[in-house]
C-alpha positions as CSV (number, residue, x, y, z in Angstrom):
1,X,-41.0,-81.8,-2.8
2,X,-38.0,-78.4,-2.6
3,X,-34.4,-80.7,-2.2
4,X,-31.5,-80.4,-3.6
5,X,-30.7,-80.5,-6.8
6,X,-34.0,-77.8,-6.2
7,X,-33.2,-74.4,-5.2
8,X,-34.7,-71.4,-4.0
9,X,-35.8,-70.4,0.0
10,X,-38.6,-74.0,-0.1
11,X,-35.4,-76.0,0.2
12,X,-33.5,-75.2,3.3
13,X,-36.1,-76.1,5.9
14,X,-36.5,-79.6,4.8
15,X,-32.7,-79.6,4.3
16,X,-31.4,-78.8,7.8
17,X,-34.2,-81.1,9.7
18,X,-32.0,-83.6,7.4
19,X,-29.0,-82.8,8.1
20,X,-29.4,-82.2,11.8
21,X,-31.7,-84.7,13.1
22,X,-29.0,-87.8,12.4
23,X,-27.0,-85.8,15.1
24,X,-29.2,-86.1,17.4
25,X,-30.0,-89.6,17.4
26,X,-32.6,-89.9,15.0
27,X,-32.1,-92.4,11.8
28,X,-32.9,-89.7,9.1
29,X,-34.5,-91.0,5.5
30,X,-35.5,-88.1,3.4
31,X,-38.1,-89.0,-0.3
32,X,-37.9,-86.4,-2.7
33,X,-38.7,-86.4,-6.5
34,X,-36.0,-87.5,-8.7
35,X,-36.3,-84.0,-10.4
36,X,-39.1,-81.7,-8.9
37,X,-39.7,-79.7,-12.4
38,X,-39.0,-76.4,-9.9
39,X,-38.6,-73.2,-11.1
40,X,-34.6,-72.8,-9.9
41,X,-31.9,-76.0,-9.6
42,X,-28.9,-75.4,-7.4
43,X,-26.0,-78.1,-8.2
44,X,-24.0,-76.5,-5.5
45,X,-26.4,-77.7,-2.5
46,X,-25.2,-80.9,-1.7
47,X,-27.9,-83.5,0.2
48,X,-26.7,-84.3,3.9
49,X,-24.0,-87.0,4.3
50,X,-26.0,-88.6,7.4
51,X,-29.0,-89.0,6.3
52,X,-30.7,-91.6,3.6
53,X,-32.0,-89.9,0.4
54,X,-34.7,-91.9,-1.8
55,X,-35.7,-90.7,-5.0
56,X,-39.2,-91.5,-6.8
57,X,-40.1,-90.6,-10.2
58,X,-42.4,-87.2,-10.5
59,X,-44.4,-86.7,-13.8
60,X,-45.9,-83.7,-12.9
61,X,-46.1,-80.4,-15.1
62,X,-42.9,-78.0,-14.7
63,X,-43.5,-75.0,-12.1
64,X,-43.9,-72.1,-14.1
65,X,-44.7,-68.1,-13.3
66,X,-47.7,-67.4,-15.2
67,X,-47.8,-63.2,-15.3
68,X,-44.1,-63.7,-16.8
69,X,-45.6,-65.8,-19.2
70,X,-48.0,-64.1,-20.6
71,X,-46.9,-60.6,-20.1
72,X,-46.4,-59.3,-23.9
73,X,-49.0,-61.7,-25.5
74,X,-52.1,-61.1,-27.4
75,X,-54.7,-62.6,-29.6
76,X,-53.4,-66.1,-30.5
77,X,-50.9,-66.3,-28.6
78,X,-52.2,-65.3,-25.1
79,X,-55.1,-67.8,-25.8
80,X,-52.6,-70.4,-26.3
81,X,-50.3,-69.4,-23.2
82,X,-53.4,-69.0,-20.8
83,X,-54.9,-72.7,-22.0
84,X,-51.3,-74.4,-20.8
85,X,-51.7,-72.7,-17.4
86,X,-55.1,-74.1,-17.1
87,X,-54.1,-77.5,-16.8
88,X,-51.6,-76.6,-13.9
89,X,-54.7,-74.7,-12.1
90,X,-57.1,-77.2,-12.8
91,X,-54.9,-79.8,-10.3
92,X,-56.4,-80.3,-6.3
93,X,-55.2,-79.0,-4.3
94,X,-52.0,-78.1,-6.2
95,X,-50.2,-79.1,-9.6
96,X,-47.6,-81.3,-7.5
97,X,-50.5,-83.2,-6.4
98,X,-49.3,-85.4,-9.6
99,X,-46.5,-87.3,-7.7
100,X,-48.9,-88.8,-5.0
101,X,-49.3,-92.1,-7.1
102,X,-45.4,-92.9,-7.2
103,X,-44.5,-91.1,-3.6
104,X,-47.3,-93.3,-1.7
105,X,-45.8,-96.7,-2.4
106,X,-42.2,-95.3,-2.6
107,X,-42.9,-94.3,0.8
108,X,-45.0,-97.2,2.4
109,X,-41.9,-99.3,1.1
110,X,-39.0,-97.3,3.1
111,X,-41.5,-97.3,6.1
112,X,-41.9,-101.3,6.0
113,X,-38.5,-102.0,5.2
114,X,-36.4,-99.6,7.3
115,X,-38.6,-100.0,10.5
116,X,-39.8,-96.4,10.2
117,X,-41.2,-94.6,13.5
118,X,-42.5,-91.5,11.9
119,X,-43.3,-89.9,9.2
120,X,-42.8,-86.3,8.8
121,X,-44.3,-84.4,5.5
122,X,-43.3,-80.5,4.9
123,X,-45.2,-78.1,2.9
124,X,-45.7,-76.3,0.9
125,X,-46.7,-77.9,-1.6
126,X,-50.2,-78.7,0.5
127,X,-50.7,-81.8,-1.3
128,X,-47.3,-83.2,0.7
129,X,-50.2,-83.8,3.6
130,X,-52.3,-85.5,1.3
131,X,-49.0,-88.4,0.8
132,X,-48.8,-88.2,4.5
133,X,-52.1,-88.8,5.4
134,X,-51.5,-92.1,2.5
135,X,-49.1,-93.6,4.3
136,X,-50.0,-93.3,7.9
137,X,-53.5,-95.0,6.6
138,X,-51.5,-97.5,4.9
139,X,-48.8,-98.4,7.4
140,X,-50.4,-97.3,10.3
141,X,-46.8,-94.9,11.2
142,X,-46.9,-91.5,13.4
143,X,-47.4,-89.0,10.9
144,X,-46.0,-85.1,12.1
145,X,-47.3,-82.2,9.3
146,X,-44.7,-79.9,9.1
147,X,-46.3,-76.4,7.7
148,X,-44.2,-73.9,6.2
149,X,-47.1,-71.2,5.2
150,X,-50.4,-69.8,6.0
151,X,-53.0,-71.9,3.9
152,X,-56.4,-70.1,3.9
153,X,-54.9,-66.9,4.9
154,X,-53.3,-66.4,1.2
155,X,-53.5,-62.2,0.3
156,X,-52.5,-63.3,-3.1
157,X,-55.0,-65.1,-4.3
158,X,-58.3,-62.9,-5.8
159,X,-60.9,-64.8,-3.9
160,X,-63.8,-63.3,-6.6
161,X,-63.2,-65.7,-9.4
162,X,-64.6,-68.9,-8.9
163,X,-62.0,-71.2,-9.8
164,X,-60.4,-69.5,-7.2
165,X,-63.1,-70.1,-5.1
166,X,-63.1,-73.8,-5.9
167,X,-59.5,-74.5,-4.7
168,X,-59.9,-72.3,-1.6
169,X,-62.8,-75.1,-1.0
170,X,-60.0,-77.8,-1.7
171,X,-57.6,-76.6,0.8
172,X,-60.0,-76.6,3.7
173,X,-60.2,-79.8,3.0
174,X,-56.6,-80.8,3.4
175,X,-56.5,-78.8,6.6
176,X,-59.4,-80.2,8.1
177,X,-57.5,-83.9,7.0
178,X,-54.4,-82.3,8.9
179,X,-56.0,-82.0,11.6
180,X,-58.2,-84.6,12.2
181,X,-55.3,-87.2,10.9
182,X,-52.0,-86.1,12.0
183,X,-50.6,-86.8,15.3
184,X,-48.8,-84.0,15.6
185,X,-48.4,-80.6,13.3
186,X,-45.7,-78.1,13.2
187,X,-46.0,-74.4,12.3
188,X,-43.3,-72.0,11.7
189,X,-45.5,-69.1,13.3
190,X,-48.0,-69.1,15.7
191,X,-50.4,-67.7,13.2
192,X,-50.4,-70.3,11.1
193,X,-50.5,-72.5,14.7
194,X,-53.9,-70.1,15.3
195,X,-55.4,-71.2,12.3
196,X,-54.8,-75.2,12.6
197,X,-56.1,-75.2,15.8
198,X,-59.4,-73.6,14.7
199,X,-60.2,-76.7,13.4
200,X,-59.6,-78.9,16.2
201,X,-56.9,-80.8,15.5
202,X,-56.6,-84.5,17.5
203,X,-52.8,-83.6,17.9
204,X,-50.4,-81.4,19.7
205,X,-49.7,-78.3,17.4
206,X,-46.3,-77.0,18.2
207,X,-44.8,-73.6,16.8
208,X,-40.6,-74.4,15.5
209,X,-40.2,-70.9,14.0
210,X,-37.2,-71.1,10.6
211,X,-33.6,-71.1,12.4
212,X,-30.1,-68.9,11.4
213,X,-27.6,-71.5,9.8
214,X,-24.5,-70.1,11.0
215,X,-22.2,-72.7,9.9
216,X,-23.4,-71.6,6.1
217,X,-21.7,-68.7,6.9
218,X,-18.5,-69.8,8.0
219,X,-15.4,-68.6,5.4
220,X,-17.5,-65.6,4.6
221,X,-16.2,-62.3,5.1
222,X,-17.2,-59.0,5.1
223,X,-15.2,-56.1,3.2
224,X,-16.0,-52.7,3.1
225,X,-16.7,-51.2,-0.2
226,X,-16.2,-47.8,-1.8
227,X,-19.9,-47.6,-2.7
228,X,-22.7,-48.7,0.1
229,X,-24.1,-51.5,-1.2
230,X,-27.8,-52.7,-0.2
231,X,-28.7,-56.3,-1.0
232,X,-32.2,-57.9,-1.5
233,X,-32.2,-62.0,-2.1
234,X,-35.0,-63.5,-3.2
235,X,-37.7,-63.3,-5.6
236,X,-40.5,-60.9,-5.9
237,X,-44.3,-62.2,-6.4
238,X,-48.2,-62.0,-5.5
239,X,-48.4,-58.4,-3.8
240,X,-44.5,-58.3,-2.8
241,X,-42.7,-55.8,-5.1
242,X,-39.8,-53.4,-5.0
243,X,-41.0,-49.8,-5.6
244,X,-41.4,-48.4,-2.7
245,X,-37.7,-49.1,-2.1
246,X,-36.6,-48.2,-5.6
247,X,-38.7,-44.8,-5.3
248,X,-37.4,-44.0,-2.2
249,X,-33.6,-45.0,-3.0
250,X,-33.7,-42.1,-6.3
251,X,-35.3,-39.5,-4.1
252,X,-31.9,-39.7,-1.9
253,X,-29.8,-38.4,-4.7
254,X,-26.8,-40.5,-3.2
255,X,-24.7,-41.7,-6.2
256,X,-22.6,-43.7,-4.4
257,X,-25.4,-46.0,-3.1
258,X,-25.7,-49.4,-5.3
259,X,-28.9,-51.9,-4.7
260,X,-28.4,-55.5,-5.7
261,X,-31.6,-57.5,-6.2
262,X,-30.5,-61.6,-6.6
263,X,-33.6,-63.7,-7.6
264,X,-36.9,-63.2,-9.8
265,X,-37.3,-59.9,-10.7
266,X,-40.7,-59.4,-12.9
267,X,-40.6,-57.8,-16.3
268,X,-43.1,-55.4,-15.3
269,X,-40.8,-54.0,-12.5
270,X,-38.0,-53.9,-14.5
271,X,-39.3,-51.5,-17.1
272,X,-41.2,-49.6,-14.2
273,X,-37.6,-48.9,-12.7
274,X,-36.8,-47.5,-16.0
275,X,-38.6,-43.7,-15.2
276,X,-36.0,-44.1,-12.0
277,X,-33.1,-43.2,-13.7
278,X,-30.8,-45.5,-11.3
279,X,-28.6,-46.4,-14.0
280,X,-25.2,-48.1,-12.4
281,X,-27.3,-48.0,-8.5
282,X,-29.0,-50.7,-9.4
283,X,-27.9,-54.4,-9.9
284,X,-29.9,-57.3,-11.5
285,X,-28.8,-60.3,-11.0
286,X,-30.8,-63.4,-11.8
287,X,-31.2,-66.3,-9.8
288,X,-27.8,-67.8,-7.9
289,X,-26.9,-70.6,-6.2
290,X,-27.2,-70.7,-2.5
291,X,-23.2,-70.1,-1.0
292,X,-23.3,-67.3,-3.9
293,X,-26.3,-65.7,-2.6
294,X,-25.1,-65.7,1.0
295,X,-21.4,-64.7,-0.2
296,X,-23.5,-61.0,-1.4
297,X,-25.5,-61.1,1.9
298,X,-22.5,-61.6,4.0
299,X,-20.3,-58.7,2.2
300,X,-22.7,-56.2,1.8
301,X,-23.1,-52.7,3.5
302,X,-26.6,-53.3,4.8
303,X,-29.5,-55.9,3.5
304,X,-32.9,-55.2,2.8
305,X,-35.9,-57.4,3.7
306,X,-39.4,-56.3,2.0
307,X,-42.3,-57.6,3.5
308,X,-46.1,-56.1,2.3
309,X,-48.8,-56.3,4.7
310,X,-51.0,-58.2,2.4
311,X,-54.0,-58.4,4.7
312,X,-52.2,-58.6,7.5
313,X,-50.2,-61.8,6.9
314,X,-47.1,-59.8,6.3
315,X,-47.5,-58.8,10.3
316,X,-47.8,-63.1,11.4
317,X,-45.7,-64.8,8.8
318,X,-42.1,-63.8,8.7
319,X,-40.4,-64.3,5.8
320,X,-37.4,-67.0,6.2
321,X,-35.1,-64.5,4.7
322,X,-34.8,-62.5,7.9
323,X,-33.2,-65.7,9.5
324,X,-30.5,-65.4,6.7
325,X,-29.9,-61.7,7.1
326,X,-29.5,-62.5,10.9
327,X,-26.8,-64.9,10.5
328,X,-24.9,-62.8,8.0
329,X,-24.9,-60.2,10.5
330,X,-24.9,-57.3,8.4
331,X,-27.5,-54.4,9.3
332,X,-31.1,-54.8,8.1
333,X,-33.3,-52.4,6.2
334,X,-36.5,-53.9,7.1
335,X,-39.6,-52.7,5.2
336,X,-42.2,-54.4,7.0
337,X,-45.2,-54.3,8.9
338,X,-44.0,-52.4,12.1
339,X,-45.9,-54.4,14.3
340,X,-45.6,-57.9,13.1
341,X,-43.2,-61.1,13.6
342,X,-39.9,-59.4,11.1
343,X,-40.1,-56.2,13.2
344,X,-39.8,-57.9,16.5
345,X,-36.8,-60.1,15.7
346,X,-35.0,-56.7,14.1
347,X,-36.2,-54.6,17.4
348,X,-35.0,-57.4,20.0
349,X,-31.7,-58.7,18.2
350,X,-30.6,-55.0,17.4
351,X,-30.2,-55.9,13.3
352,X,-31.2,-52.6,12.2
353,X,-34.0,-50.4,11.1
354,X,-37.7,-50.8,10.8
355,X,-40.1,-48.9,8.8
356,X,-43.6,-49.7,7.0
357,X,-43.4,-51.4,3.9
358,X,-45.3,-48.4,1.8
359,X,-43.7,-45.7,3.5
360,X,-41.2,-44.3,0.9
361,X,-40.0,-41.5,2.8
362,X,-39.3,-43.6,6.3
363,X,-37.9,-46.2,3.6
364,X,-35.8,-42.7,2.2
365,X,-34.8,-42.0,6.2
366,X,-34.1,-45.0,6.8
367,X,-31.4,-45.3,4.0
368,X,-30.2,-41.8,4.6
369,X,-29.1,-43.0,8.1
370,X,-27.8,-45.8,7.4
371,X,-25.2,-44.3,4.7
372,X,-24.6,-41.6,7.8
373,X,-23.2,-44.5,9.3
374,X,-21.6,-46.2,6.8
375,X,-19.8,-42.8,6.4
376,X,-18.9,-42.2,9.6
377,X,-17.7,-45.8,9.9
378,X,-20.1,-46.8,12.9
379,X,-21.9,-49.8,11.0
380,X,-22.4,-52.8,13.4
381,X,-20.7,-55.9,12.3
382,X,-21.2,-58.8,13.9
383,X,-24.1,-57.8,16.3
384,X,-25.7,-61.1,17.8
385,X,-24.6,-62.5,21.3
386,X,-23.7,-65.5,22.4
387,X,-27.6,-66.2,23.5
388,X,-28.9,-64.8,21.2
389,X,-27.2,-67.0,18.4
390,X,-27.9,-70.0,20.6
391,X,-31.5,-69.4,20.5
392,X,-32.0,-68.7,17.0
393,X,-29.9,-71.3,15.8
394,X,-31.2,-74.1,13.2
395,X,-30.3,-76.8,15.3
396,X,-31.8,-75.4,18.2
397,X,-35.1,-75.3,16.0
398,X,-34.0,-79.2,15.3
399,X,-33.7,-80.1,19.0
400,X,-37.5,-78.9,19.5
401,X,-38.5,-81.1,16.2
402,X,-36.9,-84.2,18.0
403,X,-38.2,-83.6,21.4
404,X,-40.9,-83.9,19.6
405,X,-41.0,-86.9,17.6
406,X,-39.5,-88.4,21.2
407,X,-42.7,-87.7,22.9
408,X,-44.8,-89.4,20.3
409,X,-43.0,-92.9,20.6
């Protein structure tokens, strides 16, 4: 569903298996909508030269963030907001659901006529399974479930309201069809691994954790700046939010410290920040296209990774932007759960510093050091070895993938 011309952190997964599985032997045809209806487009990401894109049409609704939406409205007005949302919400087991009826026979077509050996569908959106579980029926093809996020273990949704409740029924569903259809799934964390397996999958279940794309780095250079700047890419939602840092970045009193935020930044936050009083430390800048994005991670003082616990999936499921800020190779502020995935991979590659995500005065330590550093010139730049770049590399994550599909013949 997330390929270029889409943007945002959905896209690069499905776009590097593209773009590196040709190199390693493996005739590579990627479907994708002809325009997705996602909440960010990126004209700069260009689809991989190797590989065979196929469009089919999608006449779904247009993704939308519904607390942006009807933050500010009342009466009339809120009614009306709230009743085009329903709609989206209504849709089983999620509003892209609505491109299964072209992407089935768009698919079952390149499989037939381009001799296809497998089929690999990556999600989220969950409803990708339900199209891969079409076609293998259909064509009878090796179908490999790529999953990108936890499904039942979601902290964000509220579990009491019972249309909640209704779709939380719906995606056991599709798990229980992942696992009792596909021939082989893929996790990025063995959490997610954990909770395939508990329903006794007829396939291998193999754990390819997200990879650092070096090469997306290459050109980009770092150059100290008069003020220490912090950057944060991505966008904020659910239980992830910013205060914590933003709290704890005022209480230093440093005026030459300057926090850029790049990506969805609620309304809500923003006139929370307000009381602050951060004035010209703080940047907001809206959504950029990927090189840009990586261009401010690459040339920043230090960047800043916030993870929330959120039941405890903040400890299993690492966000993908830590694999980023590895490959830029700048140090890390990493507000996370101390004991889970992101903390590890900080700790054992040296990126930087860990503290929880609530703690505001670890958070306030944390930065204070850091600008102690910076000061004093002794910030790291550059900090991974040879191995250790080897084995977090995309296309090491690729290699597994194909290994993979080899084994399945």
């Amino acid at each position: 569903m997330y390929f270029p011309p889409a943007g945002g952190g959905g896209v690069q997964r499905p776009l590097k298996l593209a773009t590196h599985l040709p190199a390693l032997g493996i005739e590579t045809h990627v479907l994708a909508p002809d325009d997705p209806k996602w909440l960010h487009r990126d004209e700069e990401l260009r689809p991989p030269t190797q590989a065979f894109v196929h469009r089919a049409r999608y006449l779904g609704p247009k993704a939308r963030l519904p607390s942006e939406e009807l933050r500010g409205l009342a009466g009339l007005d809120r009614a009306l907001a709230q009743a085009r949302l329903t709609g989206r919400r209504l849709l089983l087991p999620d509003a892209s659901v609505t491109w299964a009826p072209t992407a089935v026979p768009a698919a079952v077509r390149i499989v037939r006529s381009e001799g296809i050996d497998a089929v690999i569908t990556t999600s989220p959106p969950l409803s990708l399974n339900l199209i891969g579980a079409a076609v293998k029926r259909l064509t009878g093809v090796t179908w490999v479930a790529d999953q990108r996020d936890s499904v039942l273990q979601n902290a964000d949704r509220r579990f009491e309201r019972k249309a909640v409740q209704a779709k939380e029924k719906a995606l056991e569903r599709v798990v229980r069809l992942v696992a009792r259809r596909a021939d082989a799934v893929v996790t990025v964390s063995e959490a997610i691994a954990e909770e395939i397996r508990a329903f006794d999958p007829a396939g291998p279940v193999r754990v390819i954790p997200n990879g650092c794309d070096f090469d997306d780095f290459a050109g980009l250079e770092y150059r100290p700046g008069e003020r220490f700047r912090i950057t944060h890419t991505g966008s904020f939602f659910g239980k992830r939010n910013p205060r914590a840092f933003l709290s704890a970045l005022a209480s230093t009193g440093l005026d030459d410290v300057v926090a850029r935020f790049v990506g969805d930044f609620r309304s809500v936050d923003r006139e929370w920040v307000k009381q602050l009083g951060l004035d010209d430390r703080l940047e907001l800048l809206d959504y950029l296209p990927h090189r840009r994005a990586l261009e401010l991670q690459r040339d920043s003082e230090a960047n800043l990774l916030l993870l929330p616990d959120a039941a405890g999936r903040g400890k299993v499921v690492p966000s993908g932007k830590i694999f980023e800020y590895l490959a830029a190779e700048r140090p890390i502020l990493a507000a996370v759960p101390t004991d889970g995935a992101a903390a590890k991979l900080v700790r054992e590659t040296g990126a930087g510093v860990v503290v929880a995500p609530h703690d505001e005065k670890g958070i306030r330590d944390a930065l204070l050091g850091l600008h102690t550093r910076w000061r004093a010139g002794q910030l790291r730049d550059g900090y991974l070895d040879e191995e250790q770049r080897r084995r977090l590399s995309r296309k090491a994550r690729v290699e597994e993938l194909a290994e993979l599909l080899w084994s399945l013949e």
